[in-house]
C-alpha positions as CSV (number, residue, x, y, z in Angstrom):
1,X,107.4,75.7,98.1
2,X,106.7,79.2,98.3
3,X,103.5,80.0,99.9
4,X,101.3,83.0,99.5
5,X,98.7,84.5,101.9
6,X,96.3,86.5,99.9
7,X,92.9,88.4,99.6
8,X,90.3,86.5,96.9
9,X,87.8,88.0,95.0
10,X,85.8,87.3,97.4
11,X,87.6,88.8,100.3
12,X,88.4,85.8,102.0
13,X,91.7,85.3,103.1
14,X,93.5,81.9,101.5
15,X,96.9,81.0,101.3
16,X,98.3,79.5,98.0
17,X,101.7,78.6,95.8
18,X,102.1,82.2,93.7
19,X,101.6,80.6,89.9
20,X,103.4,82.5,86.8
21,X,100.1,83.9,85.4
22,X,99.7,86.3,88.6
23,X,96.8,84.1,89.9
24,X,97.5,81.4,92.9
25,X,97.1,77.6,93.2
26,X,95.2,76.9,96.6
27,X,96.4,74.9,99.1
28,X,94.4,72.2,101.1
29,X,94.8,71.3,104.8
30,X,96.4,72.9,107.5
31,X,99.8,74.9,107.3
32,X,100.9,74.1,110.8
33,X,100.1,70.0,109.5
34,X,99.1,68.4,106.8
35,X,98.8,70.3,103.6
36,X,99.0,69.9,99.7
37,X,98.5,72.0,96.4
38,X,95.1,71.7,95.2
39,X,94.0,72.2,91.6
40,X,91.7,75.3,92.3
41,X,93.1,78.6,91.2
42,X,92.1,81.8,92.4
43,X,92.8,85.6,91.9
44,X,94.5,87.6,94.5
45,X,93.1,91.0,95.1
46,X,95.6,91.4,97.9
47,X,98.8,89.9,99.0
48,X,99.0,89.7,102.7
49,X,101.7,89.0,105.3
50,X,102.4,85.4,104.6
51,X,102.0,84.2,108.2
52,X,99.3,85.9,110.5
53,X,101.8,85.3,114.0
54,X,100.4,84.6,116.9
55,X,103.5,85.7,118.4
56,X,106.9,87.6,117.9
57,X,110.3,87.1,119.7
58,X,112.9,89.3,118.7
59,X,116.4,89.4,118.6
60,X,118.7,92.4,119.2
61,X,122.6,92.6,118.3
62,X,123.1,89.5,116.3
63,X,125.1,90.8,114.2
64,X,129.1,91.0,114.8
65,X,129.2,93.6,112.1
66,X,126.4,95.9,113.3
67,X,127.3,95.5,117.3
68,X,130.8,97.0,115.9
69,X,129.2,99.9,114.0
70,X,126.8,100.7,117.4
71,X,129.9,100.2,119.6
72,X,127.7,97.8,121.8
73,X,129.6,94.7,123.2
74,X,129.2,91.4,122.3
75,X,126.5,89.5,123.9
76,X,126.9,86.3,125.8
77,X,123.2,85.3,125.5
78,X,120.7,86.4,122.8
79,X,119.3,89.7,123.2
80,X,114.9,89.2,123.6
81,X,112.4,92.1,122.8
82,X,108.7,91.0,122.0
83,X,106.9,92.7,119.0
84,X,103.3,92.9,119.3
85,X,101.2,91.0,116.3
86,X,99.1,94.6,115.7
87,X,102.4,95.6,114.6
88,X,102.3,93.2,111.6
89,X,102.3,94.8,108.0
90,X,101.7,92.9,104.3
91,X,104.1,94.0,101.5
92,X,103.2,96.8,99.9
93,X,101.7,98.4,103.0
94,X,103.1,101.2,104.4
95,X,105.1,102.2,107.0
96,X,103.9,104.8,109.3
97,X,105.5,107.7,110.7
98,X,103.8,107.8,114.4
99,X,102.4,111.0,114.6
100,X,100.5,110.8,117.7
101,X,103.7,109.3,119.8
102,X,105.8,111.3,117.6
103,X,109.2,110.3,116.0
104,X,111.6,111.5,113.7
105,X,114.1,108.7,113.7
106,X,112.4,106.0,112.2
107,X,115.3,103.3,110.9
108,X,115.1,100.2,108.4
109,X,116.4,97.1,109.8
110,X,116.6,94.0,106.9
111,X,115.5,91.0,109.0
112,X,115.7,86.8,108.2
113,X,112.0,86.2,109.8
114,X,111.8,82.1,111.0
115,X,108.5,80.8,111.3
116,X,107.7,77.7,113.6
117,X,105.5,75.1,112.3
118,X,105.1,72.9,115.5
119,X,104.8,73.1,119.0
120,X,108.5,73.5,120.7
121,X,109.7,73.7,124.0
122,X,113.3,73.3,125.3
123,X,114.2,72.0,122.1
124,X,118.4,70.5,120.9
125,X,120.3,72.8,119.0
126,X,120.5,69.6,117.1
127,X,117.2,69.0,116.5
128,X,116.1,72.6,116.3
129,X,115.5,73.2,112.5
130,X,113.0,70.4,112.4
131,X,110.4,72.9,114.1
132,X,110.9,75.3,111.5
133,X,107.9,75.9,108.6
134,X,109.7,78.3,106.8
135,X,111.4,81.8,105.9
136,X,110.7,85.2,105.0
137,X,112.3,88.7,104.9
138,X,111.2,90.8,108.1
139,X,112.0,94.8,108.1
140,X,112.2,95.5,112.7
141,X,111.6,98.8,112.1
142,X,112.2,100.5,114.8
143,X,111.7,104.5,116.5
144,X,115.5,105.0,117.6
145,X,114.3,108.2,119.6
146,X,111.5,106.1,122.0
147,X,113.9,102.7,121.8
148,X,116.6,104.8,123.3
149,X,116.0,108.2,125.2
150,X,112.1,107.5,125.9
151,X,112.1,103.9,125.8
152,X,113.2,103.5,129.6
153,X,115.8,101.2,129.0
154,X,113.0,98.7,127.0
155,X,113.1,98.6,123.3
156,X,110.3,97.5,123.1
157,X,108.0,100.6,122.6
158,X,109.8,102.1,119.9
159,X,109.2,98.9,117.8
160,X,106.1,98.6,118.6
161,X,104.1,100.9,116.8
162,X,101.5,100.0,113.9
163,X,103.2,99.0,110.5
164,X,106.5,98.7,112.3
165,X,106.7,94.8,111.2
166,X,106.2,94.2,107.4
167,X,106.6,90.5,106.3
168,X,106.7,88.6,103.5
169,X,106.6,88.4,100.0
170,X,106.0,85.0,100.2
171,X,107.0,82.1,103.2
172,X,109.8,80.0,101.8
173,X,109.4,76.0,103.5
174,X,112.2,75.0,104.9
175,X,113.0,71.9,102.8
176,X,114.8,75.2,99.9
177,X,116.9,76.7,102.5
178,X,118.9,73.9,104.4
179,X,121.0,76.7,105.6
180,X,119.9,79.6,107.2
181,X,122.8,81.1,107.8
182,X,124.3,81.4,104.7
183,X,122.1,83.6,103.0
184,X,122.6,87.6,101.5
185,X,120.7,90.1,103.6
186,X,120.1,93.1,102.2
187,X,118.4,96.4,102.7
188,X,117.6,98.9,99.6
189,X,116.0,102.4,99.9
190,X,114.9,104.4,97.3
191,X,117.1,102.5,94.8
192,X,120.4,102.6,97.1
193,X,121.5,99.7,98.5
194,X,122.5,100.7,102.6
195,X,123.0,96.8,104.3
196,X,124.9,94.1,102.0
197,X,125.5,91.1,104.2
198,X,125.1,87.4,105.1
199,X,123.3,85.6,107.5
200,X,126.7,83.8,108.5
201,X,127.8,87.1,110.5
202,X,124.9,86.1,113.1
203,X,126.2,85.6,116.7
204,X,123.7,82.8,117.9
205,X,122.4,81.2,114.5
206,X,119.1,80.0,113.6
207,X,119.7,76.5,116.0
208,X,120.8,78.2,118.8
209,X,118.6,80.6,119.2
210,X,115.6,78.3,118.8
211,X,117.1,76.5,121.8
212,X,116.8,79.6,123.8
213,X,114.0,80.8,122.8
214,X,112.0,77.3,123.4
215,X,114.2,77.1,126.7
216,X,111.6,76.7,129.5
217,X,109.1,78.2,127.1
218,X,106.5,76.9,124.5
219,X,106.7,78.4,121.2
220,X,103.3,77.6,119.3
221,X,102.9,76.9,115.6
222,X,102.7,80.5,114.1
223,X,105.4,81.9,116.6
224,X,107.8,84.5,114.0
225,X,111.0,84.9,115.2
226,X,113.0,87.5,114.2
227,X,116.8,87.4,114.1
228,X,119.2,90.3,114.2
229,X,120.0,93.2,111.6
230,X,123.3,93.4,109.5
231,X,125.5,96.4,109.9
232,X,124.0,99.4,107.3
233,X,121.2,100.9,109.9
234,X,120.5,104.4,109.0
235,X,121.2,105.1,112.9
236,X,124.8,104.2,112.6
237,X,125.3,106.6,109.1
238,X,127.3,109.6,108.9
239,X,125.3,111.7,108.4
240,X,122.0,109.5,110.1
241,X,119.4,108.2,107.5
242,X,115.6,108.0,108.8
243,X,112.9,107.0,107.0
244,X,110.5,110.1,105.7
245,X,107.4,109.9,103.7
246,X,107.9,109.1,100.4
247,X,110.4,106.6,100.8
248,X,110.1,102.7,99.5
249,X,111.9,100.1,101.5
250,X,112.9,96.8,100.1
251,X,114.5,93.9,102.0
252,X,115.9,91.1,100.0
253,X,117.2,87.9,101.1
254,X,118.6,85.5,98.7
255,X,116.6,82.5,98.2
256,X,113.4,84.2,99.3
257,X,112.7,87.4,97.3
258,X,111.9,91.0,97.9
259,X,109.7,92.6,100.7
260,X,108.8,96.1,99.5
261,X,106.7,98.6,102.0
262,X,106.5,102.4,100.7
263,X,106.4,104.7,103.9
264,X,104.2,107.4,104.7
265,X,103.3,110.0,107.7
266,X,100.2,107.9,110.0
């Protein structure tokens, strides 16, 4: 099922199954339990982020291909950075250019976003994937200049800012994608396609990093993790690519769709 979270006519927020016609069937009962298409259609005004987190665990270099192209080593345990939720974006959004905190490196990074659906903590790589809702394409944008030189050796503040988290189109359930890690990641910008991979050059997969992340830790119902980014980054081009106003960012991940977020100054 591929599940929507939307604006109504009436501007309440619903979620929904995305229906041929444009419009959505709603759903009834509770996303993180029970839940079931209704028969009640309704018109989206606005499509929203298809999961409003209530938390979100990141994951740096988990990519063989784009620790290579960074010249970072291999890690022996999953790299963890916290985006805040304000940092959430819908598709079609935009991304913002900090002006106030100002940066002129803003970078792309094509994300597989997992979304738990049940309380977890230290959790079996075997049993890991039963916790998971669903999927859907993240972008990690990210300030390279306050992640690096002004970030004081925490990456956290230059990914932190407003906008710097679109999600979405739509949240895939798990039951369509029995394997995460085998899916095409890619990242397209302004009609040129800059990271072409697969899900399978992850370090720690999906399992194993659920087992860390629920390791001595409770990860509620809502909790979006995000995994990694495939080689491509604008950071690691000859000549460097940032982002400018203007631009229009897609993400694409097979089985899941396209995320698209237009950028613009703040």
């Amino acid at each position: 099922m591929k599940i929507i979270r939307f604006l109504d006519s009436l501007d309440l927020i619903r979620h929904g199954v995305l229906q041929e016609d444009g419009s959505a069937v709603l759903l009834e009962g509770d996303l993180y339990g029970e839940y079931r298409a209704s028969e009640t259609r309704a018109e989206i005004k606005k499509l929203l982020a298809p999961i409003s987190p209530v938390s979100i665990p990141c994951i740096g270099l988990n990519y063989l291909k784009h620790a290579a192209e960074t010249n970072a080593p291999i890690p022996q345990w999953p790299v963890l950075f916290h985006k805040p939720i304000t940092a959430t974006q819908s598709p079609g959004g935009p991304i913002q250019i900090p002006t106030h905190l100002a940066s002129d490196q803003v970078d792309f990074e094509a994300e597989l976003a997992v979304v738990i659906g049940k309380t977890c903590k230290n959790v079996s790589k075997a049993d890991a994937l039963s916790y998971v809702l669903g999927y859907t394409c993240a972008n990690d944008i990210s300030a390279r200049d306050w992640q690096k030189a002004r970030g004081g050796s925490q990456w956290c503040r230059g990914k932190s800012f407003d906008t710097f988290c679109p999600l979405g189109p739509h949240l895939v359930t798990a039951d369509e994608i029995p394997n995460p890690n085998a899916l095409r990641i890619q990242t397209i910008l302004n009609g040129e396609v800059m990271q072409d991979s697969n899900t399978a050059d992850m370090i720690f997969d999906i399992p194993t990093l659920i087992e860390f992340l629920s390791g001595s830790t409770t990860l509620l119902p809502g909790t979006v993790i995000l995994t990694g980014t495939p080689s491509g980054v604008g950071m690691a081009r000859t000549p460097q690519v940032w982002l400018k106003p203007g631009d229009n960012v897609i993400i694409e991940i097979e089985s899941i769709g396209q995320l698209s977020n237009p950028v613009e100054k703040e």
